[in-house]
MARMARDO-792101 format. One record per residue: residue number from 1; residue in one letter; chain; z, x, y of N, C-alpha, C, O, CB in turn. Coordinates in steps of 0.1 Angstrom, whole numbers. Glycine has a CB too. Example, Ala and Ser with C-alpha at 12.3 -4.5 7.8 and 13.67 -1.06 7.14 Angstrom:
// MARMARDO-792101
1  A  A  78  132  -57  78  123  -45  78  132  -33  85  142  -33  90  113  -45
2  S  A  71  128  -22  71  137  -11  79  129  0  80  134  11  57  141  -6
// end
This chain:
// MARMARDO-792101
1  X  A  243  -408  -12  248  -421  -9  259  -425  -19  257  -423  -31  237  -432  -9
2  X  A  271  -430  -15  282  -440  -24  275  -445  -34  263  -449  -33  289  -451  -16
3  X  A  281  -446  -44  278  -456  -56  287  -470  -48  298  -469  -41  286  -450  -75
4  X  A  281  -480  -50  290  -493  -44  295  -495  -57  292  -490  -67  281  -508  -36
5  X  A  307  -506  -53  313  -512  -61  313  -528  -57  305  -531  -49  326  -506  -62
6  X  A  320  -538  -62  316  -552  -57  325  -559  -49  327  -571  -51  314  -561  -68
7  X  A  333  -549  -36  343  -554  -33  334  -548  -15  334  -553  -4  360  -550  -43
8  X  A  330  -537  -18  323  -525  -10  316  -535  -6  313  -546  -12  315  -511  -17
9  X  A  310  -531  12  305  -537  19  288  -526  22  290  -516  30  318  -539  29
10  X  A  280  -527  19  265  -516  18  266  -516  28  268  -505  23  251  -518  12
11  X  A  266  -516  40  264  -513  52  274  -502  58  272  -490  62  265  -525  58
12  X  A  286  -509  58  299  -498  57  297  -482  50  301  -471  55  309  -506  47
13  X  A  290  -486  35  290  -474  32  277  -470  35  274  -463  25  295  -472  18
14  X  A  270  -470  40  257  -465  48  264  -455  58  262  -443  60  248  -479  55
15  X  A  273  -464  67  273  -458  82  284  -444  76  282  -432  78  281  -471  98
16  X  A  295  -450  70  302  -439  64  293  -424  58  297  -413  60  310  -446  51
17  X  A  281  -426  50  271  -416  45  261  -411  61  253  -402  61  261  -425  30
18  X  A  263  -415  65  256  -409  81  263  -397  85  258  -387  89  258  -421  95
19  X  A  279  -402  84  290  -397  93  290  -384  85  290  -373  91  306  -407  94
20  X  A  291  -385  68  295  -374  59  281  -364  65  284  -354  72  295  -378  38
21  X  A  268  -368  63  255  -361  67  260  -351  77  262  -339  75  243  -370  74
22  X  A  264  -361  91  265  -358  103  276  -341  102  273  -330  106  273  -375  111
23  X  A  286  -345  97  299  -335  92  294  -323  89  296  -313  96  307  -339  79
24  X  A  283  -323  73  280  -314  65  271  -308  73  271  -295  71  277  -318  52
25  X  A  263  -313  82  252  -303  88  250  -299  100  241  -293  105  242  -307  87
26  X  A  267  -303  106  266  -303  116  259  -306  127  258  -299  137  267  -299  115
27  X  A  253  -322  125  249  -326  133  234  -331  129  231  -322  120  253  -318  142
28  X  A  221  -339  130  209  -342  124  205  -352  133  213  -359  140  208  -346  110
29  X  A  188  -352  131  182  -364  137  182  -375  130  187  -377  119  169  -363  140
30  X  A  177  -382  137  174  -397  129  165  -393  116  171  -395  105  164  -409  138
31  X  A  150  -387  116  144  -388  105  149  -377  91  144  -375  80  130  -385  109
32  X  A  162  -372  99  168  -358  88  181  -371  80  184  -370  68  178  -337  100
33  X  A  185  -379  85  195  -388  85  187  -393  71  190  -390  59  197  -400  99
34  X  A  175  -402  79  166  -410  64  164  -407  51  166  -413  41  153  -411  64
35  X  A  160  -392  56  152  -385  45  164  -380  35  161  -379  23  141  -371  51
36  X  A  176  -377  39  188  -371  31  196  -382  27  205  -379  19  198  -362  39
37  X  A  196  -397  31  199  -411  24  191  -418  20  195  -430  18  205  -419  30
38  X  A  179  -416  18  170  -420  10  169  -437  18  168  -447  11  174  -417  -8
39  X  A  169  -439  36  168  -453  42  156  -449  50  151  -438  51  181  -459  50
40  X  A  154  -461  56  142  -460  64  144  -456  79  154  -461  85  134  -472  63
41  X  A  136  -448  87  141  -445  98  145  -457  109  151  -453  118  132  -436  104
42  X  A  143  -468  109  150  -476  114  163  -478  109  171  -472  116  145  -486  114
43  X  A  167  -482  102  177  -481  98  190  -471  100  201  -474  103  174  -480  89
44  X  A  183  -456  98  193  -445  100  192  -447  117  201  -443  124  187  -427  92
45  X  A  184  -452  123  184  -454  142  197  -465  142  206  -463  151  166  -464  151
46  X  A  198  -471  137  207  -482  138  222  -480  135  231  -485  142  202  -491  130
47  X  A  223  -470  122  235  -471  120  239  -459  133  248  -462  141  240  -467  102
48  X  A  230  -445  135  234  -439  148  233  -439  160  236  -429  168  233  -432  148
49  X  A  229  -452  164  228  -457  179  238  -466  177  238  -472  187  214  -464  186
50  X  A  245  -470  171  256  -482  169  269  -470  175  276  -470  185  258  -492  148
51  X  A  271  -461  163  281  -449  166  284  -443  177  295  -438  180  280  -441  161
52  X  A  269  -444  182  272  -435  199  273  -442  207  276  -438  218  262  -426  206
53  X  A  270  -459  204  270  -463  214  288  -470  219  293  -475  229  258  -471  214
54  X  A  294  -467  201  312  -469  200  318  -454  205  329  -452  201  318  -473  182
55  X  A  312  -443  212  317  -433  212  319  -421  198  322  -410  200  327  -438  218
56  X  A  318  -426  188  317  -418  177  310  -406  178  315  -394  178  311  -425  169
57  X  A  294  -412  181  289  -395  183  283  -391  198  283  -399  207  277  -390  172
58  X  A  278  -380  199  271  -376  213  257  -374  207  256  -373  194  277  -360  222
59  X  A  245  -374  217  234  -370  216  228  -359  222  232  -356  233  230  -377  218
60  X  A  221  -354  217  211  -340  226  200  -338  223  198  -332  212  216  -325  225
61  X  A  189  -342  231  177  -336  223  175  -345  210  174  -337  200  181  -320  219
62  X  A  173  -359  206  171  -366  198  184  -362  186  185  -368  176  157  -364  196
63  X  A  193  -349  189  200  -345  175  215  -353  181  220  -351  192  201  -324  172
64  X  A  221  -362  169  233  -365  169  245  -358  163  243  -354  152  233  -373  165
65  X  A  255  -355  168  266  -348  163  281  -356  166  284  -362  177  265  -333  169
66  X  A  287  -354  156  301  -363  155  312  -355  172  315  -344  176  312  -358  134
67  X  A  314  -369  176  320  -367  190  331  -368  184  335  -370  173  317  -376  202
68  X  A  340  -365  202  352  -358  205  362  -371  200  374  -368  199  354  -352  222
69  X  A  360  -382  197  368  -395  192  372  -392  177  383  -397  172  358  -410  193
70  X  A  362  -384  170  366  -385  158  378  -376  160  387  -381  154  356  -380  148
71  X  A  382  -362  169  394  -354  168  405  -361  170  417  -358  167  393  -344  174
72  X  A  399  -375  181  411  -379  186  421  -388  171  432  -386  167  408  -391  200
73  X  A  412  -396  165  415  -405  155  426  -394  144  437  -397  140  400  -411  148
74  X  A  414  -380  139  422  -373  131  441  -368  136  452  -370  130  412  -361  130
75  X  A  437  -362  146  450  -364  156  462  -372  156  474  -370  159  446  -367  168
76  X  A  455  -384  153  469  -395  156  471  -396  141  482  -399  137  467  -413  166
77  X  A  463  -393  132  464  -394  117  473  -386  114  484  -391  109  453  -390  109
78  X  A  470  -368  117  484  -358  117  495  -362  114  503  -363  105  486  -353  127
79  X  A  493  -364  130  507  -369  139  517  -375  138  528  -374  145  507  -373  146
80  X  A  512  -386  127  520  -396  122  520  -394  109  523  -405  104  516  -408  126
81  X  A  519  -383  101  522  -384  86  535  -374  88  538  -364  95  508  -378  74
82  X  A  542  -381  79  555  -376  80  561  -363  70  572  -359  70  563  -388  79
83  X  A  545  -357  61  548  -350  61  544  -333  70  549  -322  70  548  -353  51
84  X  A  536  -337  75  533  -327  89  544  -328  96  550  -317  95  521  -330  101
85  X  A  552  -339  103  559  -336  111  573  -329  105  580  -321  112  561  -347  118
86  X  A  576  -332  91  583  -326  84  585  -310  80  596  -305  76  582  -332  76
87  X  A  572  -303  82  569  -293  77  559  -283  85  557  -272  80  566  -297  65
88  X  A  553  -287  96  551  -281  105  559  -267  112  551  -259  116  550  -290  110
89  X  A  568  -265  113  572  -256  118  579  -249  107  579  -237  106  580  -259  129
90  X  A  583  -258  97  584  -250  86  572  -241  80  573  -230  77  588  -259  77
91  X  A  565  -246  80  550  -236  74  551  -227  87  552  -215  82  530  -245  72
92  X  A  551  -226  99  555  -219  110  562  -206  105  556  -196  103  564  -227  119
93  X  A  573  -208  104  586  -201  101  584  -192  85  587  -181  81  600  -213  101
94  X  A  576  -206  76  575  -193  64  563  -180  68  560  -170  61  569  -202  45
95  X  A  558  -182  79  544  -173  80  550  -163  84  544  -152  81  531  -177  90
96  X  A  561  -163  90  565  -153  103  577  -148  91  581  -136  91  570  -163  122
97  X  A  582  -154  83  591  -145  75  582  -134  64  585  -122  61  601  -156  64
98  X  A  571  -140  61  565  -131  51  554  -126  55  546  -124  46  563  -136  39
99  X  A  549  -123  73  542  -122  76  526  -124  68  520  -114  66  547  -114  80
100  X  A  522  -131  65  513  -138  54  506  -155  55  513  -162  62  523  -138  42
101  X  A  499  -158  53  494  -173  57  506  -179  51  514  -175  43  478  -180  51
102  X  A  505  -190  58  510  -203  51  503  -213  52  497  -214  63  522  -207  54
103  X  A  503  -224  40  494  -238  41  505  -249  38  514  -247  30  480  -240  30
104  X  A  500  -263  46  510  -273  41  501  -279  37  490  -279  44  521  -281  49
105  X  A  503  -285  22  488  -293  18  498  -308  14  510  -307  11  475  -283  0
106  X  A  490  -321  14  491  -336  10  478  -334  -2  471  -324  -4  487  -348  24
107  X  A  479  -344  -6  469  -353  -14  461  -364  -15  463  -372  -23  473  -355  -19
108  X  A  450  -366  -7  442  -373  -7  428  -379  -19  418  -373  -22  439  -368  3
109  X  A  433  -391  -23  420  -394  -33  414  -384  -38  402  -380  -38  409  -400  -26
110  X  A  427  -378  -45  424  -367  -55  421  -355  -56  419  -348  -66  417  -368  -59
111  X  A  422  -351  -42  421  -338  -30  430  -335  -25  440  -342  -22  412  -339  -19
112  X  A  429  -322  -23  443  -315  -13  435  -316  1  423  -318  3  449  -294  -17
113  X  A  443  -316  8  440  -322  22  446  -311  28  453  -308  18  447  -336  27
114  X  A  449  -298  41  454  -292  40  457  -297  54  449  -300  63  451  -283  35
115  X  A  472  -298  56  477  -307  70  480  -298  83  479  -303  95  492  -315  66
116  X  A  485  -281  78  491  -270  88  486  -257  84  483  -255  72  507  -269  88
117  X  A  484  -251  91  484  -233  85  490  -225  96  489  -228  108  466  -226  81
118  X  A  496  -215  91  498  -206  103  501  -197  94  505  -198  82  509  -210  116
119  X  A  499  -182  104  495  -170  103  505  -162  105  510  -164  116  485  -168  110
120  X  A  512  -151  97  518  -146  98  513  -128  105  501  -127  106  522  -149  88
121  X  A  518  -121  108  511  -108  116  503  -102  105  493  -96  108  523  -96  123
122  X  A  507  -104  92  494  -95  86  486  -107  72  483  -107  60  501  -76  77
123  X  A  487  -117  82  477  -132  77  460  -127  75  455  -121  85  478  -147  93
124  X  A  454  -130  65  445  -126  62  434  -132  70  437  -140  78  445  -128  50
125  X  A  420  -127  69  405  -137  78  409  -150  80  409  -158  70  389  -139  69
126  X  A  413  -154  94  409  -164  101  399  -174  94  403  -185  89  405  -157  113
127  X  A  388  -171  95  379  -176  89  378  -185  75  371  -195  73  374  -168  89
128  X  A  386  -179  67  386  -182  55  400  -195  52  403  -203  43  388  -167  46
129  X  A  407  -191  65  420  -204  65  410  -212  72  406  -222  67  438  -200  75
130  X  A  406  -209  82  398  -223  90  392  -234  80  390  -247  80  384  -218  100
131  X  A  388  -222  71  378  -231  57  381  -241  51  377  -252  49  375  -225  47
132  X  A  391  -233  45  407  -242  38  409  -252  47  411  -262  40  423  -233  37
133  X  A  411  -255  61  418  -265  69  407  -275  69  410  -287  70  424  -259  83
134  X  A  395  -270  69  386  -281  72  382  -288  59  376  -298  63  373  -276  80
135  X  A  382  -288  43  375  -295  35  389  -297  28  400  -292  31  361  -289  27
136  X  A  385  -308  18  390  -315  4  390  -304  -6  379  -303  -11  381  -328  -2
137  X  A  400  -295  -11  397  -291  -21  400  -296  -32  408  -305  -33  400  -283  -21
138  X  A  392  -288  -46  397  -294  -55  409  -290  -63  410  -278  -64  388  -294  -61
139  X  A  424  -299  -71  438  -293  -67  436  -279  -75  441  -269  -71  452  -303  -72
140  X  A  427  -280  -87  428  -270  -100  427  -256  -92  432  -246  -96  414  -272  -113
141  X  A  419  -257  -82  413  -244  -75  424  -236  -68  420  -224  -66  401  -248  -64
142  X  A  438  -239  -64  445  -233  -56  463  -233  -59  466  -244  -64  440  -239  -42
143  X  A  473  -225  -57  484  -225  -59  493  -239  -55  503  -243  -62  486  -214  -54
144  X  A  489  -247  -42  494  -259  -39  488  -271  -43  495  -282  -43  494  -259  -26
145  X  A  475  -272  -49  472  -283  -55  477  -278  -72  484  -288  -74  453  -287  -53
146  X  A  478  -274  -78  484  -272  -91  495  -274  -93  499  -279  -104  485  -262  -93
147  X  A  503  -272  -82  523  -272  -76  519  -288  -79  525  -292  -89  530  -265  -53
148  X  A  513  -296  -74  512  -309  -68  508  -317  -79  511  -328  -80  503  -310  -55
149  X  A  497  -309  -88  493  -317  -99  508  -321  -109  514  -331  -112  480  -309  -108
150  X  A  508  -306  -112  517  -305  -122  538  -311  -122  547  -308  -130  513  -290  -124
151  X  A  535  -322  -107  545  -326  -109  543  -340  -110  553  -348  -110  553  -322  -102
152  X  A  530  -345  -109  528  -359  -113  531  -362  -127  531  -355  -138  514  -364  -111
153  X  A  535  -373  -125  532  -381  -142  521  -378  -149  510  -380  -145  530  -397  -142
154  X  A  523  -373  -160  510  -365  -169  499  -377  -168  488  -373  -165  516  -360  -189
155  X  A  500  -390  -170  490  -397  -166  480  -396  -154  468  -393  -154  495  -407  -167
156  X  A  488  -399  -143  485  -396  -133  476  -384  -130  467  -385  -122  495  -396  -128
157  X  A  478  -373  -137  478  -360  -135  462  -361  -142  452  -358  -136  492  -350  -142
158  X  A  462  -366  -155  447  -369  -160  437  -375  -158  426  -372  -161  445  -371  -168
159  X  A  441  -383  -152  431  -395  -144  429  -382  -132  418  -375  -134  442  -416  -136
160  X  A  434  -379  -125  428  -374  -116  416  -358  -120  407  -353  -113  441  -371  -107
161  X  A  422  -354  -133  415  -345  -135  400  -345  -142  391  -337  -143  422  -339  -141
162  X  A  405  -363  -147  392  -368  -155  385  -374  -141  373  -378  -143  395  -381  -169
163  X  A  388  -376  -132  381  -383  -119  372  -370  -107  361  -370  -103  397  -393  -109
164  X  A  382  -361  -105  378  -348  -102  367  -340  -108  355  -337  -105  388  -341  -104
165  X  A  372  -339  -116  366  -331  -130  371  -315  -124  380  -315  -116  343  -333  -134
166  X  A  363  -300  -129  374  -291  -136  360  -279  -131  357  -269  -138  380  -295  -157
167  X  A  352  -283  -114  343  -274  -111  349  -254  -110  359  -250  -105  338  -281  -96
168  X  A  341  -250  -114  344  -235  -113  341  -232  -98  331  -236  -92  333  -227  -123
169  X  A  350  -225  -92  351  -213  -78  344  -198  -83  339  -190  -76  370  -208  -73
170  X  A  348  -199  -100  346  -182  -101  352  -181  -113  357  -189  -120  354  -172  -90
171  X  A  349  -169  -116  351  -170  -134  367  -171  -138  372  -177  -148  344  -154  -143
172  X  A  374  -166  -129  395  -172  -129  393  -180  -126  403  -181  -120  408  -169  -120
173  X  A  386  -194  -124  391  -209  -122  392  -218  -135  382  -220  -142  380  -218  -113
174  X  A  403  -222  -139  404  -228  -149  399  -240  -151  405  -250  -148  414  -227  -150
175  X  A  385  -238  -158  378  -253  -164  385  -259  -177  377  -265  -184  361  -252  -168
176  X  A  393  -259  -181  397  -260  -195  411  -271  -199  422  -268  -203  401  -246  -198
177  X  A  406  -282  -196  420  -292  -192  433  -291  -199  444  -295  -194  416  -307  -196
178  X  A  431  -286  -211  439  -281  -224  447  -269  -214  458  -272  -209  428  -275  -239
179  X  A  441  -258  -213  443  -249  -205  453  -249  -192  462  -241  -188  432  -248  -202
180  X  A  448  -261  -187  455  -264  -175  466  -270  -176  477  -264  -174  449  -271  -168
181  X  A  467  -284  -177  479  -287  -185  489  -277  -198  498  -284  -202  475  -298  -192
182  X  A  488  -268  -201  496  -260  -207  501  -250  -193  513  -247  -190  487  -252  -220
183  X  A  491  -247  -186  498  -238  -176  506  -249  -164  511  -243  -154  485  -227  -169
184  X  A  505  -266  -166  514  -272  -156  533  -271  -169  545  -270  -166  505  -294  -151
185  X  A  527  -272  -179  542  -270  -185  549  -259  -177  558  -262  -170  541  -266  -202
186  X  A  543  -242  -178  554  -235  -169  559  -238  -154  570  -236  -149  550  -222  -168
187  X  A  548  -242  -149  547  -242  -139  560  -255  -130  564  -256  -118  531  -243  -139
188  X  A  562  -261  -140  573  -273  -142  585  -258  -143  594  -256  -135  572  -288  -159
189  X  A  581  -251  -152  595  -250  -157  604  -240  -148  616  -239  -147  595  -244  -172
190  X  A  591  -230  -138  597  -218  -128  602  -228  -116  612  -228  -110  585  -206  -121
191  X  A  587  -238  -115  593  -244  -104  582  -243  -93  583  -250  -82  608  -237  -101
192  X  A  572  -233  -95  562  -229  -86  548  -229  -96  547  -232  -108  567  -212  -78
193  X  A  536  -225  -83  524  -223  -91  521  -208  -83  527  -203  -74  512  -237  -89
194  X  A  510  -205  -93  502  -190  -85  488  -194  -88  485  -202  -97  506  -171  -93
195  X  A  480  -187  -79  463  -188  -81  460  -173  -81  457  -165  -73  454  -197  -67
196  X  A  464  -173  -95  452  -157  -93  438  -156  -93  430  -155  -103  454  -147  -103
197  X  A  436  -154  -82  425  -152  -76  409  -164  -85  398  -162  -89  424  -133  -80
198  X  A  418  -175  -82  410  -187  -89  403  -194  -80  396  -203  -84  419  -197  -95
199  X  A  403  -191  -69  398  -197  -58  387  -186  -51  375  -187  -54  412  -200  -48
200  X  A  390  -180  -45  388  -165  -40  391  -154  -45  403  -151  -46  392  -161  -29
201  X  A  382  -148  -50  384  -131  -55  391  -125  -46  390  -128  -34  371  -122  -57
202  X  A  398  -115  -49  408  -107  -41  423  -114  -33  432  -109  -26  399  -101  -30
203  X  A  420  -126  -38  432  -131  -29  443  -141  -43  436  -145  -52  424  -145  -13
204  X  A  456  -142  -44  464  -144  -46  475  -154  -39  477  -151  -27  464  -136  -48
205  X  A  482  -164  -44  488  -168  -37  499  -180  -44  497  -184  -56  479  -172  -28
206  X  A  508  -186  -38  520  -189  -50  523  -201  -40  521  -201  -28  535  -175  -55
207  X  A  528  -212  -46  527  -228  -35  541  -237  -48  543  -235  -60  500  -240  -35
208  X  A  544  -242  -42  561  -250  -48  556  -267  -45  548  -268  -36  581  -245  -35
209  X  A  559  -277  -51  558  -286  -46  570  -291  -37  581  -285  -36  555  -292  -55
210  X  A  564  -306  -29  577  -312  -22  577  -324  -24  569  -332  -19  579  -311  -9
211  X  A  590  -325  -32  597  -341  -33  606  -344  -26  611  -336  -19  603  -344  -45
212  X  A  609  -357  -27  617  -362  -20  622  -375  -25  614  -384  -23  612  -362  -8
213  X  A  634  -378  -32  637  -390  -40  627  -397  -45  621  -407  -41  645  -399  -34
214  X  A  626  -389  -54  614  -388  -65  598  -390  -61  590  -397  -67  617  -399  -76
215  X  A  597  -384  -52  585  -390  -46  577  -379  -45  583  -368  -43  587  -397  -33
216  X  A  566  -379  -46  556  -362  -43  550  -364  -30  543  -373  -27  541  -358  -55
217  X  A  554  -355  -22  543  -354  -8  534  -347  -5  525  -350  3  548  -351  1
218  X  A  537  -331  -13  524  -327  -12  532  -306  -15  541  -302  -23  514  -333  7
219  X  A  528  -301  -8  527  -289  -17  530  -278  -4  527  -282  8  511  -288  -26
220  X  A  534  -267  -5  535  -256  6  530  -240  1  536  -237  -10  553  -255  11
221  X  A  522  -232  6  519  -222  -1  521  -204  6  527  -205  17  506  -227  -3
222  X  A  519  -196  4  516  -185  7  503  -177  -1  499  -177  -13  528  -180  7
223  X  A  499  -171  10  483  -169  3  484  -155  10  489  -154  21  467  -182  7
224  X  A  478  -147  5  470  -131  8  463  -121  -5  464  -124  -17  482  -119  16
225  X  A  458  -112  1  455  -101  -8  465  -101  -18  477  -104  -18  454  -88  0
226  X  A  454  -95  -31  460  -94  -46  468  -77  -43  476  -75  -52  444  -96  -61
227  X  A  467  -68  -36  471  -57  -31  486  -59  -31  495  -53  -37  464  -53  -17
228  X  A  487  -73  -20  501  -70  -13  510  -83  -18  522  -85  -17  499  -69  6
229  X  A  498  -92  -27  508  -100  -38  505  -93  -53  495  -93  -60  504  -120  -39
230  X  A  513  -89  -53  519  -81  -71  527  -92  -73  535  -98  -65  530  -63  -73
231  X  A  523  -95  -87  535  -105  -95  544  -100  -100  548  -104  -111  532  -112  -106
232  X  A  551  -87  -92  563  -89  -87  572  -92  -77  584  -93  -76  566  -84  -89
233  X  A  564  -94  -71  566  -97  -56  563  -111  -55  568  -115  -45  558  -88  -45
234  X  A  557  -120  -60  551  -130  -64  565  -135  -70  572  -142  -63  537  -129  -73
235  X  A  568  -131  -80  577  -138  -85  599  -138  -83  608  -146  -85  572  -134  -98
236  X  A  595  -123  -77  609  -119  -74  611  -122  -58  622  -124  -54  612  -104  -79
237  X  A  602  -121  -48  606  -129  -31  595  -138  -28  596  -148  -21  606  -118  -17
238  X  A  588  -134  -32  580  -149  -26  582  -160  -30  578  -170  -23  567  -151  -26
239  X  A  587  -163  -43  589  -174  -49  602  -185  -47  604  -197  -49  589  -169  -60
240  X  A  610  -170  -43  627  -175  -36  624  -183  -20  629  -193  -16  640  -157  -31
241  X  A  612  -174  -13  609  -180  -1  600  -195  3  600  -202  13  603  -170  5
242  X  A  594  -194  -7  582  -210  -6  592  -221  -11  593  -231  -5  565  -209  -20
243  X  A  601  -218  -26  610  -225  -27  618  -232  -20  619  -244  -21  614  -220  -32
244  X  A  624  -225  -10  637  -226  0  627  -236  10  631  -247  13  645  -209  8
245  X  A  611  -232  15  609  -239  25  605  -252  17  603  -262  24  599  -234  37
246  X  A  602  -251  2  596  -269  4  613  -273  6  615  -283  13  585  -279  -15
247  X  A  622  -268  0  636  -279  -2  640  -279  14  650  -285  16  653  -272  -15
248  X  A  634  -273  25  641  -277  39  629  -292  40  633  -303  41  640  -262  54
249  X  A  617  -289  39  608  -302  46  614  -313  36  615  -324  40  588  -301  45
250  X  A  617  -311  24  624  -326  18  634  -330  24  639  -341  23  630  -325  4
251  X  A  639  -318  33  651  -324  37  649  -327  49  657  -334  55  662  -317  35
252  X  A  638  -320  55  636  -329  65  631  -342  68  633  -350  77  631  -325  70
253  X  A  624  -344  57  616  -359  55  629  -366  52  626  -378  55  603  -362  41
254  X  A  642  -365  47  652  -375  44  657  -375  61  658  -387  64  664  -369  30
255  X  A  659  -371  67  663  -368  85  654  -382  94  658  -391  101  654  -348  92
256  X  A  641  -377  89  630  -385  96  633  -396  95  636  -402  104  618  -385  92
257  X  A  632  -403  76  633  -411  71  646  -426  75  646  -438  72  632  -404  60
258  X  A  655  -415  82  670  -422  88  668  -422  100  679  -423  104  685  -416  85
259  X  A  659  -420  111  657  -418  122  658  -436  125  656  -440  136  644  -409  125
// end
């Protein structure tokens, strides 16, 4: 359950902690609802007969699961951030140049949010991008949240790391704030970030941030096997190529922006 604050409405964040349940487990009864928010089974009946009965969720068999309204809402969320529409086909186009994934990630409440992906012909497990597309990561863990930290205002940048905090993926994930912030100094200075293999073992991957009169929007990446990213190839074409596509979506977001 939420910690409330005194502006927070307990009910609100009740039905909100139903929804997260609902998400993480794909779906639960009423008495699995209770017993994992620590409410009474009335209660957990209430907040999910209210939801199904707003279309939120479907029922089966006493088990609730988050309905087809939530895709719609996410959908128009997309759709209207202007940096998807900016960079959508751009992450498109870098996949298909470097045959290789690509991700467009934002920033959400301290999380990377990952907005696009697409696959280039020798784009790694399916599965493991779906992964990426569906949760909040944390930024330390990956080449585009690093890109993204490390062009905030160093304040900015600590608050979020002191708010986050500095969880391990694996023994390459850098818990070491000192650490980290020393590696956002280069990372300012090439211009790009890399995750070696800080996230996922065996995989590698290098992400640029995107500004836009002075503004941070969020981050663009390429990701595959540590095989077929060598840091030289990391640093001598892929770095020329992630580069080039964040400065087109800046420049597309200035296009939009005059629309």
């Amino acid at each position: 359950m939420r910690n409330s604050s005194p502006r927070t409405l307990k009910t609100v964040e009740t039905t909100c902690s139903v929804i997260d349940v609902l998400e993480e487990n794909g779906g639960a009864t009423v008495t699995e609802v209770a017993e994992t928010l620590d409410i009474s089974p009335g209660g957990a009946y209430n907040h999910l007969a209210t939801l199904h009965e707003e279309g939120y969720l479907v029922k089966d068999n006493g088990q609730y699961e988050l309905g087809m309204k939530f895709v719609n809402k996410g959908r128009h969320v997309i759709d209207n951030n202007i940096l998807y529409r900016a960079g959508k086909e751009v992450t498109e186009n870098l996949a298909e140049e470097t045959g290789e994934f690509a991700h467009l990630m934002t920033c959400e409440h301290g999380r990377g949010v990952f907005l696009h992906k697409a696959r280039g012909e020798r784009g790694i497990s399916q599965d493991f991008n779906n992964m990426k597309l569906k949760k909040h990561d944390y930024l330390h863990w990956g080449s585009t949240g690093k890109a993204y930290l490390a062009h905030l205002p160093p304040e900015e940048a600590r608050r979020v790391v002191e708010e986050q905090g500095l969880p391990s993926m694996n023994e390459n994930t850098i818990t070491d704030p000192d650490k980290l912030f020393d590696e956002f100094e280069t990372i300012r200075e090439q211009g790009y970030a890399i995750n070696d293999q800080e996230e996922i073992i065996g995989t590698r991957a290098i992400g640029a941030p995107i500004e836009n009169n002075k503004a941070l929007y969020g981050a663009i990446s390429i990701s595959g096997p540590k095989s077929r990213f060598t840091f030289d190839r990391l640093h001598d074409e892929l770095s020329e190529q992630v580069l080039e596509a964040a400065n087109i979506i800046s420049v597309n977001i200035t296009t939009l922006q005059n629309q």
